[in-house]
Structure formats: C-alpha cells, structure tokens
N, C-alpha and C positions, 0 to 999 in steps of 0.2 A: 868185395869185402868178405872176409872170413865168417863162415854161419857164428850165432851164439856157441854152440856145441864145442865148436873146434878151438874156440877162442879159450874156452873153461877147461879142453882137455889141454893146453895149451898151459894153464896157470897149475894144474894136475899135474902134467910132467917137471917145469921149474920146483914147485914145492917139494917133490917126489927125491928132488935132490938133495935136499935138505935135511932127509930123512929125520927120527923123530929127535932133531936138535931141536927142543923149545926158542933158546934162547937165538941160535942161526934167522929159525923162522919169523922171531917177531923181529929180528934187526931187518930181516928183508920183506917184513910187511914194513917197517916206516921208512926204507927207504922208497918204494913203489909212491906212498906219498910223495916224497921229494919231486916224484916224475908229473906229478900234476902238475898241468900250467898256472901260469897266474892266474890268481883272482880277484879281482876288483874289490877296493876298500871299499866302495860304494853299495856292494853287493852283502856287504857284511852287517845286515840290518834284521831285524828282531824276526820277521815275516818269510825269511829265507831260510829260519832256523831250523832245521828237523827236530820235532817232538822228539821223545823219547828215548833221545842219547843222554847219555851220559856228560859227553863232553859235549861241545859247540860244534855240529858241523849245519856247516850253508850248502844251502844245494840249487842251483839254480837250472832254466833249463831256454832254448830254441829248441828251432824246428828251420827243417832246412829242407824242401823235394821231401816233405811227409816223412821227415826224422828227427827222432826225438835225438839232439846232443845237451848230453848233461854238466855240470860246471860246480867245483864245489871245492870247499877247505874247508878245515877243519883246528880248532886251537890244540889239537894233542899228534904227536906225530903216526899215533899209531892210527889211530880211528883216522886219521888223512889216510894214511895206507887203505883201511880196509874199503874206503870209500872208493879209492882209486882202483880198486879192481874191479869193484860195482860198473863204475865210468868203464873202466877197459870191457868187459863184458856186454852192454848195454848202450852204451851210447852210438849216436850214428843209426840206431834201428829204425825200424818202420814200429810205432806204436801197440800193433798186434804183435810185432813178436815179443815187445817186451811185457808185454801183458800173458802171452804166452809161456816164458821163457822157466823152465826148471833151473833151477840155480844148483845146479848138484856138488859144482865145484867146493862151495862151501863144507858141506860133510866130507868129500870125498882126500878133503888139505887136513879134515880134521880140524877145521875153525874154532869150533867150540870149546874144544881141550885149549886151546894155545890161548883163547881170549876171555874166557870164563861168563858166568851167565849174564855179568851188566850188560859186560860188550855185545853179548849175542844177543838181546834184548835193543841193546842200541842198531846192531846190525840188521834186525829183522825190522824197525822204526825206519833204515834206509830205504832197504829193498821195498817196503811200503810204500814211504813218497813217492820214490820211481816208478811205481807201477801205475801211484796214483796223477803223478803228472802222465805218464802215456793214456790212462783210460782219458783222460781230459784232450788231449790233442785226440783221441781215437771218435773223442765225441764229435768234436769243432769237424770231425774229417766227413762223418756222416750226417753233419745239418744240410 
C-alpha cells in the first residue's frame, strides 16, 4: 500500500491541475464523493454523526490485521467529497499512522480558500473523529 505521503502528494498533483479554477475544484471535490462506496441506511443513525459539521456526515469505522477502514456519507455532495479524500488518505492504516499522520494535503490544494471557514471547521471536526477512532483501536491494540 502507498505510504500516507504519497497518497496526499498524489491528491496535490490532481488538484495542481486544476489550477486556481474555484469552480473546476469544487465540481471535482463532489464528484470524489460520488466515488465513495455505499453506505448503509442503517448506518445513518444519530451516534454516527460527526459533531461539528455543518452538514450531516456519518462516519463509521473497522478494523481489519490492525487497520483502521473508514466508511462514511454525507447529506451535501460536497462535504461527501471532502470526506472522501480523508477515507483515500487514511483508511486501511495501521492506527499510529493515522494518529501520526500530517495532513498537509489540505493547505497545500488550498482547501480553505475553495471551502470557507464552516467547512473548514466542519473539516478539522472530520479529521478529529478519525484520529479519535484510531487512538481508540491504538488503545484496544495495547491492552
């Protein structure tokens, strides 16, 4: 599997193409949504919700050979997108690295310009839970 790094200079070169079209970059951050797999209606319950978005998104998680895979939708197509690179970035990890992991991708696409301060608010309330479901399997992994 591709390290975090290369995965994030990887979303860096795509957006890079983009260059500073706003309106290009958030059609191809809601289509990256699109790319998410299904998610279970069952899954779409109050407890799954991430605080502090904005919009609704669910985020669920396994564990698989001591790796965290993440699982999620979201009711706005965009905030699906931004989720969905979170998942591309992060999921399938070993726990430490995603508690490790610098997300630099985010500044380096210029996120915060393209999605203004809710979303980035709602973004940094993602990147949270995820880190706080891996410290949770990081625990389970050293009882």
């Amino acid at each position: 599997m591709t390290d975090i790094n290369q995965v994030q200079n990887d979303i860096i070169d795509e957006f890079s193409i983009l260059g500073e079209d706003r309106e290009s970059t958030i059609f191809y951050i809601m289509e990256l949504g699109n790319q998410l797999g299904e998610f279970p209606e069952e899954d779409k319950i109050e407890e799954n919700i991430i605080k502090g978005c904005q919009s609704k998104v669910w985020l669920t998680t396994s564990d698989e050979d001591g790796k965290v895979h993440f699982y999620a939708d979201s009711n706005t197509d965009i905030t699906k997108g931004l989720i969905s690179l979170l998942i591309r970035v992060l999921s399938g990890r070993k726990p430490q690295e995603i508690l490790d992991a610098d997300l630099y991708f985010i500044d380096k696409i210029g996120m915060g310009n393209i999605i203004g301060s809710q979303r980035s608010n709602g973004l940094a309330a993602m990147i949270k839970q995820m880190k706080l479901f891996a410290l949770a399997y990081q625990s389970k992994l050293n009882v």
